[in-house]
C-alpha positions, 0 to 999 in steps of 0.5 A: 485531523491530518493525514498521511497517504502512502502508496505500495510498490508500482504505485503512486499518489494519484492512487489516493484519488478515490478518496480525495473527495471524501477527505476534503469533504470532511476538512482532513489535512492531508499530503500523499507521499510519492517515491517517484517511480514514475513521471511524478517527482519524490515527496517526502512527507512529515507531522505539522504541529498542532493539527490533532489526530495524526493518521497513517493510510497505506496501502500494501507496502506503503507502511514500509516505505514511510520513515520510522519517525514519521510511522511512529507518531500516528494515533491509527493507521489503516492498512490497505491490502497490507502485510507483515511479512510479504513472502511466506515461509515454506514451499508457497515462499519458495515460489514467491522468491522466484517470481520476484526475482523474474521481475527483478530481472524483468525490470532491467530489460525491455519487459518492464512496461510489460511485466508492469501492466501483468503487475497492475492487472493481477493487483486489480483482478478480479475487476478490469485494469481499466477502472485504476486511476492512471499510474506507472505503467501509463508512461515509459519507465526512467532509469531511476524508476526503474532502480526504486522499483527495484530496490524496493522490490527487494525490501518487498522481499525482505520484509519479515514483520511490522514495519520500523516505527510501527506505533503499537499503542494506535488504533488499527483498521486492517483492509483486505480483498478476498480474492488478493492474488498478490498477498498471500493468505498467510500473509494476511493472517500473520499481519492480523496475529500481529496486530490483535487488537486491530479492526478487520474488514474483508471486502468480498469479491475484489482483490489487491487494489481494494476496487469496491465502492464500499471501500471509501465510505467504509474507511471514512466511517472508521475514521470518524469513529476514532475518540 
């Protein structure tokens, strides 16, 4: 088994800490990938040779951020709070361009921390910020943190089904909060009519970052089910 982790938009791979224990308990090959937002520098992530089942865990934008070639050779992939398309069509749509560009404008100003720390409290809702891990909004944005986020701000926008490389033979868990106030309802649906053969689990009671207790053993336990 090795294993890929990949983080959303705003986050970074001290985001997979809540698993590491559990992954190293059980042997898993692992590697975080990390675009660099914030104080950690870029990593990019690649396939060893000969280390068996190749799986993909991403949460939210993570799938999109993953190069094709790499997306492309995993046997499952879990996604956590993720989509297909991010911003819906119609009116609900409408009002998420225009946020989206208020953060974009957000980022290029003095606002940025704040608009952040808003970002990660929502993402976190309806449990408290304070139980993240740290993340980008502990420490003062660089100029290139603040580009990345903000050309990745833009894919988030422009992103309209699965991502390039989406391996549709790989076993699929799909992961979502029932209370997500970042992924719309329609988003979510539209990424299980995509994918209809994938696994569901809808946490109950949390929202876009996943904060449950169930949620590691309960992905864990997915994996080791895989043939």
């Amino acid at each position: 088994m090795q294993l890929i982790a990949m983080h959303g938009w705003a986050g970074d791979a001290q985001g997979w800490e809540p698993f590491h224990s559990a992954w190293r308990a059980r042997g898993w090959s692992w590697q975080g990938g990390e675009r660099g937002y914030g104080g950690q520098a870029p990593r990019p992530v690649a396939w060893r040779s000969g280390q068996g089942l190749k799986l993909v865990i991403a949460h939210s934008l993570g799938p999109h951020l993953l190069p094709a070639a790499v997306l492309a050779q995993a046997d499952a992939v879990v996604l956590l709070a993720s989509f297909g398309r991010f911003v819906p069509e119609g009116p609900s749509g409408r009002r998420l361009r225009s946020a989206l560009a208020a953060m974009a404008s957000q980022l290029a100003g003095p606002e940025a921390s704040t608009m952040l720390q808003t970002f990660m409290e929502r993402a976190a809702a309806p449990q408290p910020a304070s139980l993240l891990p740290p993340g980008i909004a502990n420490s003062p944005l660089a100029a290139s943190g603040r580009q990345l986020l903000a050309e990745d701000l833009n894919m988030l926008a422009a992103t309209a089904g699965l991502p390039p490389g989406f391996p549709l033979q790989a076993r699929v868990l799909i992961v979502e909060g029932s209370e997500d106030q970042i992924v719309s309802p329609q988003s979510r649906q539209q990424l299980r009519s995509l994918l209809p053969a994938a696994d569901t689990l809808v946490l109950a009671g949390v929202g876009h970052c996943l904060l449950s207790p169930a949620l590691v053993p309960t992905v864990c336990g997915w994996i080791e089910g895989l043939p």
